[in-house]
DSSP file (Angstrom, degrees, kcal/mol; ACC not computed):
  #  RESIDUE AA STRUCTURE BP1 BP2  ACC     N-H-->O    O-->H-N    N-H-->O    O-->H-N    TCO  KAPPA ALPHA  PHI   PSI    X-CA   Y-CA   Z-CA
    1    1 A X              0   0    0      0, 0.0     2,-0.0     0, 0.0     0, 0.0   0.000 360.0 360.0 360.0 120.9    0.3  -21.7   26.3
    2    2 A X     >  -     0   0    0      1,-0.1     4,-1.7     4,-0.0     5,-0.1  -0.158 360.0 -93.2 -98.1-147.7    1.6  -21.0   23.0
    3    3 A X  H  > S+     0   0    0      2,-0.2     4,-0.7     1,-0.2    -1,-0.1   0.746 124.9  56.6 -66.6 -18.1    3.9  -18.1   21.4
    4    4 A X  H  > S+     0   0    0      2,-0.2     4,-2.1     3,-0.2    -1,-0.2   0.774 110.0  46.7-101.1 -48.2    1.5  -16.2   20.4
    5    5 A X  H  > S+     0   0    0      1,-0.2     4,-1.0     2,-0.2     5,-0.2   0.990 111.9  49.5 -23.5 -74.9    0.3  -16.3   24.1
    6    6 A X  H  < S+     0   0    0     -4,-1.7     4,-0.4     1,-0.2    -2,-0.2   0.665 105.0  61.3 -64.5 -28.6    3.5  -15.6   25.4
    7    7 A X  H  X S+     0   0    0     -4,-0.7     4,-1.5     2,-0.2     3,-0.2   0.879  97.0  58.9 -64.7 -66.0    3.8  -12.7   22.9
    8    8 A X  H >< S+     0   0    0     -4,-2.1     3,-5.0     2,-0.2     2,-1.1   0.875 107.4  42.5 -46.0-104.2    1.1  -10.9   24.3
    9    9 A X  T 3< S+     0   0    0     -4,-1.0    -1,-0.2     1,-0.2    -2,-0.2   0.654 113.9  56.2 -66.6  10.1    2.5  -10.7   27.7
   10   10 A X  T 34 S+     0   0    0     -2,-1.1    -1,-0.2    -4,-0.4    -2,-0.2   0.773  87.2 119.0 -77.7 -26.9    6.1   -9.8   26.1
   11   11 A X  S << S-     0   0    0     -3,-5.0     2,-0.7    -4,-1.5    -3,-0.1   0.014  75.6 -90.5 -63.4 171.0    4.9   -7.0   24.2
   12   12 A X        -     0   0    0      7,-0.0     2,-0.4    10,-0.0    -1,-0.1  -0.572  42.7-172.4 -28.9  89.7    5.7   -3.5   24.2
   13   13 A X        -     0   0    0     -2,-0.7     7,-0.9     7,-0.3     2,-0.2  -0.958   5.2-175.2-108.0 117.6    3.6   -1.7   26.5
   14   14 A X  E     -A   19   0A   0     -2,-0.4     2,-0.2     5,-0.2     5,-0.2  -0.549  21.7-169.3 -92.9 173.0    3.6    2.2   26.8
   15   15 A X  E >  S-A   18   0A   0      3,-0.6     3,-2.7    -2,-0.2    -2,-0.0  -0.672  87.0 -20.8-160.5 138.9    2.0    5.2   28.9
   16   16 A X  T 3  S-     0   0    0      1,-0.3     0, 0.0    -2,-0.2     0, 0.0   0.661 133.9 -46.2  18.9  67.0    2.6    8.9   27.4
   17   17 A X  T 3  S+     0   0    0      1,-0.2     2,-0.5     0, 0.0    -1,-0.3   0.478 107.1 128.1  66.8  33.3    5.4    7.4   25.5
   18   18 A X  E <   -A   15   0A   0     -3,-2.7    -3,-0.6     3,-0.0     2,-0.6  -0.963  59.0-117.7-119.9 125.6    7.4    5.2   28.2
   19   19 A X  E     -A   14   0A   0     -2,-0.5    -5,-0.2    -5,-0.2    -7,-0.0  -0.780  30.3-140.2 -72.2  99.7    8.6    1.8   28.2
   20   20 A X        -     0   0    0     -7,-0.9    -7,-0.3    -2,-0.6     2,-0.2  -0.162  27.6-105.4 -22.1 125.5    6.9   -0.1   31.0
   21   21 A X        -     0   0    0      1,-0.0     2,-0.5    26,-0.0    -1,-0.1  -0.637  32.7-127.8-122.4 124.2    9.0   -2.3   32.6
   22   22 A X  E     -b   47   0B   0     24,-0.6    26,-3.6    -2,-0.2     2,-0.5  -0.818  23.5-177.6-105.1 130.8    8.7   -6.6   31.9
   23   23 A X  E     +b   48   0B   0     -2,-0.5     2,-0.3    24,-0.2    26,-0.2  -0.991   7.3 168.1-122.9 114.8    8.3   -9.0   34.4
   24   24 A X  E     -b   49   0B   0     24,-1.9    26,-0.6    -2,-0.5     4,-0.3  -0.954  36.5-101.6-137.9 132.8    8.2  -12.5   34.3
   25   25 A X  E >>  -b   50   0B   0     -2,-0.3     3,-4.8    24,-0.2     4,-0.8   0.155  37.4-112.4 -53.8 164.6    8.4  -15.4   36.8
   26   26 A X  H >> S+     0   0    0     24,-2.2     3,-4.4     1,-0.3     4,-0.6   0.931 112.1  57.0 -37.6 -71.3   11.6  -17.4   37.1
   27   27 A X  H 3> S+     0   0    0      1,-0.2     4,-1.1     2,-0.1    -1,-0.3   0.519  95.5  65.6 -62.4   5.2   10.3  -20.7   35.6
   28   28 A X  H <> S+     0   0    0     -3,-4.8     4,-1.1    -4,-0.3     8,-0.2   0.680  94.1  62.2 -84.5 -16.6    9.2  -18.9   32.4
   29   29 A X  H << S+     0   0    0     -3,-4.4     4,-0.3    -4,-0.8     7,-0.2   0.989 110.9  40.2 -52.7 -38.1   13.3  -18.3   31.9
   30   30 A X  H >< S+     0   0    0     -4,-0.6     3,-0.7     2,-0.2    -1,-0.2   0.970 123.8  37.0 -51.1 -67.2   13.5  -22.0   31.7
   31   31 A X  H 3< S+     0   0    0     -4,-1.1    -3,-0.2     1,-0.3     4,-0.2   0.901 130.1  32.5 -69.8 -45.8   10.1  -22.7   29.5
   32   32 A X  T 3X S+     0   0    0     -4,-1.1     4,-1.7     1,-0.1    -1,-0.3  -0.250  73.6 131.6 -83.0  39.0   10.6  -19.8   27.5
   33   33 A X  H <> S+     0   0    0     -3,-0.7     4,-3.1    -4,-0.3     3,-0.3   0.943  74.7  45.1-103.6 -57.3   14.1  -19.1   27.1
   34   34 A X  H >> S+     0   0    0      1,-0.2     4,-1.3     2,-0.2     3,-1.0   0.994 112.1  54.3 -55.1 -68.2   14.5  -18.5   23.2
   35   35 A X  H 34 S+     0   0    0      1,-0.2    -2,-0.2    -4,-0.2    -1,-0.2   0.775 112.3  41.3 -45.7 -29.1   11.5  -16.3   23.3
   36   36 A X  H >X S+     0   0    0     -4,-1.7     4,-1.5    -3,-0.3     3,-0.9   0.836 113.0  58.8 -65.1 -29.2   13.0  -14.0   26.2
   37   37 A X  H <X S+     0   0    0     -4,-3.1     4,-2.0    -3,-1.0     3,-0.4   0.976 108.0  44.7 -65.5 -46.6   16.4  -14.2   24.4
   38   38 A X  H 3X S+     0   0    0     -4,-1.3     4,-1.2     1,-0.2    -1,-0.3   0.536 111.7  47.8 -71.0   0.3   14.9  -12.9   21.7
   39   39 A X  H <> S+     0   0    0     -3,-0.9     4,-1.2    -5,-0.4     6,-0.4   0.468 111.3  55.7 -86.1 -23.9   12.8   -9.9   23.3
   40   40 A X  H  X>S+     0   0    0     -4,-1.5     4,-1.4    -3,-0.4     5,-0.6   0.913 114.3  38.3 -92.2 -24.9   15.7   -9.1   25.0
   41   41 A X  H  <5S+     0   0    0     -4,-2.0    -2,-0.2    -5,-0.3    -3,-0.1   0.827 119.4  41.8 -61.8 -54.3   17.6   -8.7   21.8
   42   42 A X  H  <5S+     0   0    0     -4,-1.2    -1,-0.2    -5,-0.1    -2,-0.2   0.442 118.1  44.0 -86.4  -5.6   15.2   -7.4   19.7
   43   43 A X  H  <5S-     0   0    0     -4,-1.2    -2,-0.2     2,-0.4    -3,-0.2   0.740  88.9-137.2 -99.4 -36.3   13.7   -4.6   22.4
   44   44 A X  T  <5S+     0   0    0     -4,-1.4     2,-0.3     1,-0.7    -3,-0.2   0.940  70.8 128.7  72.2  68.6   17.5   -3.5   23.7
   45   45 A X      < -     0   0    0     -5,-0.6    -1,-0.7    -6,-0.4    -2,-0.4  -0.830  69.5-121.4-148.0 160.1   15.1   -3.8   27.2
   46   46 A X        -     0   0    0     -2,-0.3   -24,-0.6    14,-0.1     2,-0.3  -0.623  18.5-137.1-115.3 147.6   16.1   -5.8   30.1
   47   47 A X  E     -bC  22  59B   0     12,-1.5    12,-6.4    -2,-0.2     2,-0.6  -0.901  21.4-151.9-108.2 120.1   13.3   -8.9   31.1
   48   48 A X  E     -b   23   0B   0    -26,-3.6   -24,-1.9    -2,-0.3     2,-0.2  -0.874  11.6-151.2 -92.2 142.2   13.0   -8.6   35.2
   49   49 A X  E     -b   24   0B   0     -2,-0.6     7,-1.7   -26,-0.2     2,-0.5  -0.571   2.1-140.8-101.5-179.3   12.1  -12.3   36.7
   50   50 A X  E     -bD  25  55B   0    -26,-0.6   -24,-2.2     5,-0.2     2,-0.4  -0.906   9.4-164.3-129.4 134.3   10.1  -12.8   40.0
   51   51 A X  E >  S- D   0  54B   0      3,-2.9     3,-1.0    -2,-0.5   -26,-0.0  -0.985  89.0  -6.9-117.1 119.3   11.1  -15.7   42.5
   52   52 A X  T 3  S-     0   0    0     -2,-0.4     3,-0.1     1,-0.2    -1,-0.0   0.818 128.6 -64.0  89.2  10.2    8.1  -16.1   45.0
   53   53 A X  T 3  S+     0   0    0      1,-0.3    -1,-0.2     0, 0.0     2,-0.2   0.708 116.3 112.5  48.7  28.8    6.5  -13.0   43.5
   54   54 A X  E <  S-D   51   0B   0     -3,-1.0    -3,-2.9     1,-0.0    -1,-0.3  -0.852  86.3 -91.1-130.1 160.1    9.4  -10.9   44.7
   55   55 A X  E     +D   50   0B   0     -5,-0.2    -5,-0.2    -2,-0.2     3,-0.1  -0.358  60.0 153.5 -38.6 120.5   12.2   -9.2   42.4
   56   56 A X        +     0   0    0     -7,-1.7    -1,-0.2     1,-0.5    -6,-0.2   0.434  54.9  10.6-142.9 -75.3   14.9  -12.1   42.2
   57   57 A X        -     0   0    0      2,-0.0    -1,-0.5     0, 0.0     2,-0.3  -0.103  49.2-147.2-108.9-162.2   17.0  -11.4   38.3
   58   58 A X        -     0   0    0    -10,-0.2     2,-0.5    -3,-0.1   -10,-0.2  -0.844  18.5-161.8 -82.2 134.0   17.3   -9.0   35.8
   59   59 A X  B     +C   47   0B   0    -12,-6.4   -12,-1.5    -2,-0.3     2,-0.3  -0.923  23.0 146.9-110.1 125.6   18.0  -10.4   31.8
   60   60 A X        -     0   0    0     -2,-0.5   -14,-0.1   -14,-0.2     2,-0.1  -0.981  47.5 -90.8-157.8 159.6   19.3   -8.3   29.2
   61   61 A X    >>  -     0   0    0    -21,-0.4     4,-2.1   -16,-0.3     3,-2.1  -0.304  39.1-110.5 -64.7 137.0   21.5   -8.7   26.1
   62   62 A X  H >> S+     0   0    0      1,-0.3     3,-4.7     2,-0.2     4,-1.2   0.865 116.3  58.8 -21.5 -84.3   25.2   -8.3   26.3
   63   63 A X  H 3> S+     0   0    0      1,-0.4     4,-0.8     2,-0.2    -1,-0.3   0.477 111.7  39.6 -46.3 -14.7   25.1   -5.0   24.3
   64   64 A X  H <> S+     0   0    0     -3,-2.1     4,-0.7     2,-0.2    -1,-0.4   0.474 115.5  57.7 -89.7 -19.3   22.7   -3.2   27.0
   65   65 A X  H <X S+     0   0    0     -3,-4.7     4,-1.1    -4,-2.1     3,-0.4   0.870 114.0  31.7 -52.7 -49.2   24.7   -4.9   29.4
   66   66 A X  H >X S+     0   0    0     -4,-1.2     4,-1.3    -5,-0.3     3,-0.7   0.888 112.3  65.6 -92.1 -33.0   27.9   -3.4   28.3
   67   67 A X  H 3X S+     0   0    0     -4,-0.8     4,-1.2    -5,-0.4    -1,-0.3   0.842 103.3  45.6 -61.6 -15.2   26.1   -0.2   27.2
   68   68 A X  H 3X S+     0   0    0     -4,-0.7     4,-0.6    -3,-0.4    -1,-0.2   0.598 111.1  62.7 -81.3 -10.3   25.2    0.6   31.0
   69   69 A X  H XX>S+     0   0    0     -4,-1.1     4,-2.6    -3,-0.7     3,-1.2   0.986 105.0  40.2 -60.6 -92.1   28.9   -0.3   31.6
   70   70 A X  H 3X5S+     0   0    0     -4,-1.3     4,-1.2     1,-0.3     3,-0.4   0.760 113.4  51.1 -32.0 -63.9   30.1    2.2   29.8
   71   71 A X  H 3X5S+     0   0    0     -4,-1.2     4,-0.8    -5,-0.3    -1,-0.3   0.714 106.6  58.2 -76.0 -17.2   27.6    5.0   30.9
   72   72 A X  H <X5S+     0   0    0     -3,-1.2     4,-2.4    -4,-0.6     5,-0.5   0.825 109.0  42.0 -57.7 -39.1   28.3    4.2   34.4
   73   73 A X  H  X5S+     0   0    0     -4,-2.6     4,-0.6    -3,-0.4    -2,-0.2   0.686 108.7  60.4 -89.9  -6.5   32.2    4.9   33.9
   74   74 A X  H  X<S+     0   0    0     -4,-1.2     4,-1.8    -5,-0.5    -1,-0.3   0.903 111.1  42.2 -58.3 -53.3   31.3    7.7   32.0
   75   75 A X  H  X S+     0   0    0     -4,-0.8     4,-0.7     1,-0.2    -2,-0.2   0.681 111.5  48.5 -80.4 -14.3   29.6    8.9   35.2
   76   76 A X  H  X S+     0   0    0     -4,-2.4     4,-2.6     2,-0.2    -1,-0.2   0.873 114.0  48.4 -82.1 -45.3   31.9    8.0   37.7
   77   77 A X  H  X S+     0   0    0     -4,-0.6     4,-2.4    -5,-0.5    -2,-0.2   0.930 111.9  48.6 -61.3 -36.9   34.9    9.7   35.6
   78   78 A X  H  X S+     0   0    0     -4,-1.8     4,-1.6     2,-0.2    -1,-0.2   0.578 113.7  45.9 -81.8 -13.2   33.0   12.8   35.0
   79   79 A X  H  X S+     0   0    0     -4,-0.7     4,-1.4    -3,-0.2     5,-0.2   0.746 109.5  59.4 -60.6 -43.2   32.0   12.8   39.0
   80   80 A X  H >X S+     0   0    0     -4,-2.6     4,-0.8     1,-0.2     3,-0.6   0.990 109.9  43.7 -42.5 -77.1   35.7   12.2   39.3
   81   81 A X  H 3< S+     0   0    0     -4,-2.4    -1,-0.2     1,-0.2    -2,-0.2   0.648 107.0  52.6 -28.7 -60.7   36.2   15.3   37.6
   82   82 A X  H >X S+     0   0    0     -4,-1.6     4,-0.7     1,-0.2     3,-0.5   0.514 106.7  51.2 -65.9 -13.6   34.0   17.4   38.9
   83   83 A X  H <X S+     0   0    0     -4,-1.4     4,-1.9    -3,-0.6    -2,-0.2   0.656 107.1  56.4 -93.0  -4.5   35.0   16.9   42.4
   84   84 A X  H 3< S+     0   0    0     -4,-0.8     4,-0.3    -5,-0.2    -1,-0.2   0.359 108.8  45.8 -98.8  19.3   38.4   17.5   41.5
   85   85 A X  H <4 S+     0   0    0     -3,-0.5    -1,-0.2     2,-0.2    -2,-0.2   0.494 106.9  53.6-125.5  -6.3   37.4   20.7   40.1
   86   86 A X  H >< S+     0   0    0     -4,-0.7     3,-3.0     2,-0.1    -2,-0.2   0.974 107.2  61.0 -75.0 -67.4   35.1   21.8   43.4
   87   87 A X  T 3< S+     0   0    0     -4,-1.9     2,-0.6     1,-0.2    -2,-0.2   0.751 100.8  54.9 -44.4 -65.1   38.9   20.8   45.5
   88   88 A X  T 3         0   0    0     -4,-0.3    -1,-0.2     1,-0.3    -2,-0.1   0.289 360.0 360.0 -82.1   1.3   40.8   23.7   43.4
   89   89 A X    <         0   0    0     -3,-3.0    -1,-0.3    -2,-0.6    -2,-0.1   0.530 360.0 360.0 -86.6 360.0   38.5   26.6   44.3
C-alpha cells in the first residue's frame, strides 16, 4: 500500500457539511506514523485507532489537545458559576 493509498482513507470525508470521524487500526499507528502525524496536524482532527475492531486510542495534535483543555475548564468554571449563582436565590 502506498501514500497515495493511505491518503484516500485519511481524507476528509463530509455529510451536509460535518466532519466524519477517522478510524484506523492500531498497527497502522506504527506503519503509518508520519502520515497520521501529519493528518492530525494538518486537519486540527483527532485519528481514533481500533484494537480488535473495538475503540482502543484517540490521536490528536498537542494544540487540539490543549484546546479541549482549555474549553473544558472554561466549562467547568462557568458551571462553577452558575451553580453558585442558583445557591443565592
Amino acid at each position: 500500500m502506498n501514500y497515495h493509498d493511505n491518503d484516500n482513507i485519511m481524507r476528509k470525508f463530509t455529510t451536509r457539511g460535518k466532519v466524519m470521524t477517522k478510524i484506523r487500526p492500531i498497527p497502522d499507528l506504527r506503519n503509518h506514523f508520519a502520515e497520521i502525524s501529519k493528518f492530525v496536524h494538518e486537519t486540527f482532527e483527532p485519528v481514533f485507532l481500533t484494537k480488535n475492531g473495538h475503540g482502543d486510542m484517540i490521536v490528536m495534535s498537542m494544540e487540539y489537545y490543549e484546546k479541549l483543555k482549555l474549553e473544558s475548564e472554561m466549562y467547568h468554571k462557568l458551571k462553577e458559576k452558575l451553580r453558585g449563582n442558583e445557591e443565592k436565590k
